[in-house]
N, C-alpha and C positions, 0 to 999 in steps of 0.2 A: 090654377096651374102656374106654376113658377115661369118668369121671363128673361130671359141674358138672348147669349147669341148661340147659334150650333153649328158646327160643323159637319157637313155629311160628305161621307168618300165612298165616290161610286168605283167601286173597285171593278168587279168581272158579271159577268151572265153565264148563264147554261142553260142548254137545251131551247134554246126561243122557237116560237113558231115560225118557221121558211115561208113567208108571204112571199117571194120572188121564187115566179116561175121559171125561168132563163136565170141562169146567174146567179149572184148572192145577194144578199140584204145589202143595205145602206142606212143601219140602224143609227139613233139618237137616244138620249133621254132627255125628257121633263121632270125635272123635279120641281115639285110645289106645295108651300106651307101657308094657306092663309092665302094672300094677295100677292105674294113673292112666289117667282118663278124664277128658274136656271135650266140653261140646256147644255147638253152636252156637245162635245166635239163629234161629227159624223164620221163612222168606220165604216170608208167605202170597201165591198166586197169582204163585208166581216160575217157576214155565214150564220150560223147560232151560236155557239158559243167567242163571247166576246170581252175584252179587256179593254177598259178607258183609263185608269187609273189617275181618277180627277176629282177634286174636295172644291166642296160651296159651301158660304158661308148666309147663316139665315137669321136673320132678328126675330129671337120667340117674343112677340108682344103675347098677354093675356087674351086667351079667346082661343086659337087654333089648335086641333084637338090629333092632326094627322100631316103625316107626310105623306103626300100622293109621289108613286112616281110609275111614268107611262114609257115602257119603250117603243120605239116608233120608227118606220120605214117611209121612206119621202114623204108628204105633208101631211097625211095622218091614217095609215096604215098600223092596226094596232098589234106591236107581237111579243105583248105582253105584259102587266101591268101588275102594281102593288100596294097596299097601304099598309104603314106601318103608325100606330096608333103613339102618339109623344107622350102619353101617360107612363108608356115601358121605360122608356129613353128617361123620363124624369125620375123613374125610383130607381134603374140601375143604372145612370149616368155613362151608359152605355148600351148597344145592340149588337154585339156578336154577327160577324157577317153567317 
């Protein structure tokens, strides 16, 4: 698998699962490639659908095969998660949100 740097831009959500009984979420994200991690900014009282509109940048060394990304409610409530395999991203040097 080819290695440079990537950029990923967590743009929005829909639909997440309402883990908060009273009230709205206090959603994050994790993204993670390999041994590199980034977290998002917290949107307090952001509900399910939600917008961060924020780009990380990731060193692809050879070996790492996925981008995990976990969205998350206070320290690890899970509402909702993804992988998205870097094989796509490397034949169309792009992923369509």
């Amino acid at each position: 698998m080819p290695h440079g740097t990537m950029e990923v831009e967590l743009i929005k959500s829909h639909d997440l699962n309402d883990v908060e009984t009273f009230g709205k979420s206090d959603p994050f994200v994790n993204l993670t490639i390999g041994g590199q991690k980034h977290r998002s900014k917290t949107i307090h009282d952001g509900g399910k659908s939600l917008v961060w509109n924020e780009s990380f940048l990731f060193e692809i060394p050879h070996g790492p095969e996925a981008l995990e990304v976990h969205i998350l409610h206070g320290a690890d409530e899970a509402m909702g998660s993804l992988t998205i395999p870097l094989s796509k991203f490397f034949a169309e040097r792009q992923i369509a949100p």
